[in-house]
C-alpha positions in Angstrom: 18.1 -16.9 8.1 21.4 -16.9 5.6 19.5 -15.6 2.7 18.3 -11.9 4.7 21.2 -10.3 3.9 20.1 -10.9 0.1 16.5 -10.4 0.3 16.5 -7.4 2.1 18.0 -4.8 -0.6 15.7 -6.1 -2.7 12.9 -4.0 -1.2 12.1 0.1 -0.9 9.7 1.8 0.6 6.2 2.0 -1.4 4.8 5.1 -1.2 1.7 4.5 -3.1 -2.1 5.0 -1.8 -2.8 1.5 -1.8 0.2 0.1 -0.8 0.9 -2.2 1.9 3.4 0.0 3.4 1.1 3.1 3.2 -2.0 0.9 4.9 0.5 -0.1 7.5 1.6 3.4 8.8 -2.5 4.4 8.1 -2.9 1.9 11.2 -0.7 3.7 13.8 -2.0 7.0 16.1 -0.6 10.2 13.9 1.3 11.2 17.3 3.2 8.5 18.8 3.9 10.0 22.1 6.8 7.5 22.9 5.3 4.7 22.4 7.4 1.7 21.9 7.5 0.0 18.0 9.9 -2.7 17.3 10.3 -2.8 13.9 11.4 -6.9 12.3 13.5 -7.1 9.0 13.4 -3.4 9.5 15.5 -3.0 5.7 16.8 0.3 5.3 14.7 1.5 7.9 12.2 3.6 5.6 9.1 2.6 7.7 10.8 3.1 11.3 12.0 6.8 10.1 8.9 8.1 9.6 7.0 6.3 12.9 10.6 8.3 14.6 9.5 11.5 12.9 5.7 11.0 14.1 6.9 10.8 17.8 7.3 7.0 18.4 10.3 5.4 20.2 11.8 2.5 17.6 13.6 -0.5 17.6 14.8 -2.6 14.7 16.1 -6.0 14.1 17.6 -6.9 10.6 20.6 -8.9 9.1 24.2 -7.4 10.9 25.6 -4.6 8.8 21.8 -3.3 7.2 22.1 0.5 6.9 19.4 1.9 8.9 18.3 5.6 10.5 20.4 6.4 13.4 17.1 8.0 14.9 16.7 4.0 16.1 18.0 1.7 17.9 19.5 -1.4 15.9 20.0 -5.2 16.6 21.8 -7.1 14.2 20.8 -10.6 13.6 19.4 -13.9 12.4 15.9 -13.8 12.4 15.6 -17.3 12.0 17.3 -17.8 15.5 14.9 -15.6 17.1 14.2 -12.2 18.2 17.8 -12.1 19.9 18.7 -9.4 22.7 15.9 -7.0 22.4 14.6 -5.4 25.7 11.4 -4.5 27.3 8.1 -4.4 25.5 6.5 -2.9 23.0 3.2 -1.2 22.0 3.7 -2.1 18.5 5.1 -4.6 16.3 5.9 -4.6 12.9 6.7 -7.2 10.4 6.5 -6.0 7.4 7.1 -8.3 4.4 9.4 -10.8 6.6 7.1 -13.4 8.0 7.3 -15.3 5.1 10.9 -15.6 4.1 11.6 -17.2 7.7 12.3 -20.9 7.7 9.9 -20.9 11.3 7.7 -18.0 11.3 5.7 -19.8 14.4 8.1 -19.5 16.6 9.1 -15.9 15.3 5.6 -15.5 15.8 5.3 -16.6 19.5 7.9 -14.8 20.1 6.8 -11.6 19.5 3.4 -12.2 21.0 5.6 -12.4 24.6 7.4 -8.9 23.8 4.3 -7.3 23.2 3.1 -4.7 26.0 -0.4 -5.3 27.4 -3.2 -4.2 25.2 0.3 -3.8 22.3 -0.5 -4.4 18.7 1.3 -6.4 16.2 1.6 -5.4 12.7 2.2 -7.5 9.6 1.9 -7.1 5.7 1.2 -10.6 4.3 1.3 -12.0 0.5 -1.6 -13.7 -0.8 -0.7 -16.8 -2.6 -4.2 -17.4 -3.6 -4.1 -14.2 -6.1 -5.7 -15.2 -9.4 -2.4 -14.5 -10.8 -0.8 -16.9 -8.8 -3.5 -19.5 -9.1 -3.5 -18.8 -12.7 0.4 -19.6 -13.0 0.0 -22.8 -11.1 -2.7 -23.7 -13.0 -0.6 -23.3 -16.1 2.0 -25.6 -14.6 4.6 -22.4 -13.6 5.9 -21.5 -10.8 8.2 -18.2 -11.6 11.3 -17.0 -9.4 10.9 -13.3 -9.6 13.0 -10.7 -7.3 9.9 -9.5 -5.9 6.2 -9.8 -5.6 3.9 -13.1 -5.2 6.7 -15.5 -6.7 9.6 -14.0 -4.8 12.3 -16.6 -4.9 13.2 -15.8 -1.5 9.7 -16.6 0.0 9.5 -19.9 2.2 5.8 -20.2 3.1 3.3 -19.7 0.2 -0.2 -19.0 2.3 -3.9 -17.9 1.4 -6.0 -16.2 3.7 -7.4 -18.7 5.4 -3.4 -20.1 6.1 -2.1 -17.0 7.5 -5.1 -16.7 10.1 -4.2 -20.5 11.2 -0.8 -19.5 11.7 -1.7 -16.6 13.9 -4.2 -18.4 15.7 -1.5 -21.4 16.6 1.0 -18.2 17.6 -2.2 -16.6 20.2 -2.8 -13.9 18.1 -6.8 -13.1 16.8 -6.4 -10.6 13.7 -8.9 -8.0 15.0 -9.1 -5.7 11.3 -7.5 -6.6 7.9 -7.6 -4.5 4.7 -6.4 -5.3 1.2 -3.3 -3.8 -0.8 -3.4 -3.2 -4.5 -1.0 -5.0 -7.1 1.8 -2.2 -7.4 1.3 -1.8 -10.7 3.4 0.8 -11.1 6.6 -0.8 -9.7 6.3 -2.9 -12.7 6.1 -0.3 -15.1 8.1 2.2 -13.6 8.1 4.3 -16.5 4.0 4.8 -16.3 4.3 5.6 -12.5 2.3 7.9 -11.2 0.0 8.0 -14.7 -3.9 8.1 -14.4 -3.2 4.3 -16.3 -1.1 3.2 -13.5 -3.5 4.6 -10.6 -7.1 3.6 -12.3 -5.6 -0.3 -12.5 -3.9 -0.1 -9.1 -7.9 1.5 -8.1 -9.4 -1.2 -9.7 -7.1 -3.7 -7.4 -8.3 -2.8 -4.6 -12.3 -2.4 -5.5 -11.8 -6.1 -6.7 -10.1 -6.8 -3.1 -13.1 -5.7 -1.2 -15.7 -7.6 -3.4 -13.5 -10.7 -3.0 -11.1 -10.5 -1.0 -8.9 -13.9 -1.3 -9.0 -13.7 -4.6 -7.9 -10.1 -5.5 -6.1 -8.7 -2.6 -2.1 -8.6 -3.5 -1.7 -8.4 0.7 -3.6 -9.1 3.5 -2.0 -6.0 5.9 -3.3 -6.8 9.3 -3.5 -5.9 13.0 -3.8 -8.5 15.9 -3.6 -8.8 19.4 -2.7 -11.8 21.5 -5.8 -13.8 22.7 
């Protein structure tokens, strides 16, 4: 996967009520207890530090040379070659915002479904590219490159709901729970962040997510288990 070691720095943690990353860490036991999380396309490690500082044992796998927490432990590599020399299994799984920049996210996929621990969990944060603003785009004959978001130029697979649950199904996973993000809103206008503006429309995202779903959720953040 040539292009991680660009796409990564791209992203931050978003600490926002209804963001994906926020939903994510909701999913996991407050006390970790040592359980065993390997984190995929871990960036800087923002999401693995706190699961370290709730009590949970973590492992991470980016592009060599990523700074990361030194409370983990770190594999560089290629995700597009695979998992690479990670041992044991794991409770958890997390992939976060990486499944679809991978040129095979099948067989990254399969993979992880064999490093999972009996009973283990995985984790993933997925784009829905059957947003109306993405629909609406297409519609008007654009397709944008944008650094982030629903037109990422780095993404490789461009799926709507009913796509991403295919591709888990073919990997032996069943998604057991889903909930919706909201459009971050205020990392586009960073200047309103944080502004009753910026929270009633990021609000409204999500009450539109759970009257229709794959049509107003930003992400689909799921948990699955292999069948």
């Amino acid at each position: 996967m040539a292009a991680q070691a660009d796409i990564k720095p791209r992203y931050q943690l978003k600490a926002g009520p209804h963001s994906s990353h926020t939903l994510l860490l909701a999913q996991f036991p407050e006390r970790g207890e040592g359980r065993r999380v390997l984190d995929i396309g871990c960036a800087a490690g923002y999401l693995s530090e706190i699961l370290v500082e709730r009590g949970y044992s973590v492992s991470c796998i980016d592009w060599p040379g990523t700074p990361h927490p030194a409370t983990v432990e770190f594999s560089g590599g290629d995700l597009d070659d695979g998992l690479g020399p990670v041992d044991g299994k794991f409770e958890y799984i997390i992939c976060a915002d990486v499944i679809e920049h991978l040129r095979d996210p099948l067989r990254l996929l399969k993979e992880c479904r064999e490093r999972l621990a009996p009973g283990g969990t995985l984790m993933a944060s997925l784009p829905n590219s059957a947003h109306w603003y993405f629909r609406w785009n297409v519609l008007m004959g654009r397709f944008p490159q944008h650094e982030r978001g629903l037109f990422d130029s780095t993404h490789l697979h461009f799926y709507p709901w009913s796509g991403w649950v295919n591709l888990l199904d073919r990997a032996g996973f069943k998604v057991e729970t889903v909930v919706s993000s909201a459009v971050p809103v205020g990392l586009a206008l960073p200047a309103w962040d944080g502004t009753w503006l910026v929270r009633s429309m990021e609000r409204l995202s999500v009450e539109c997510a759970r009257v229709w779903r794959t049509l107003f959720a930003y992400q689909f953040i799921i948990r699955a288990r292999a069948r």
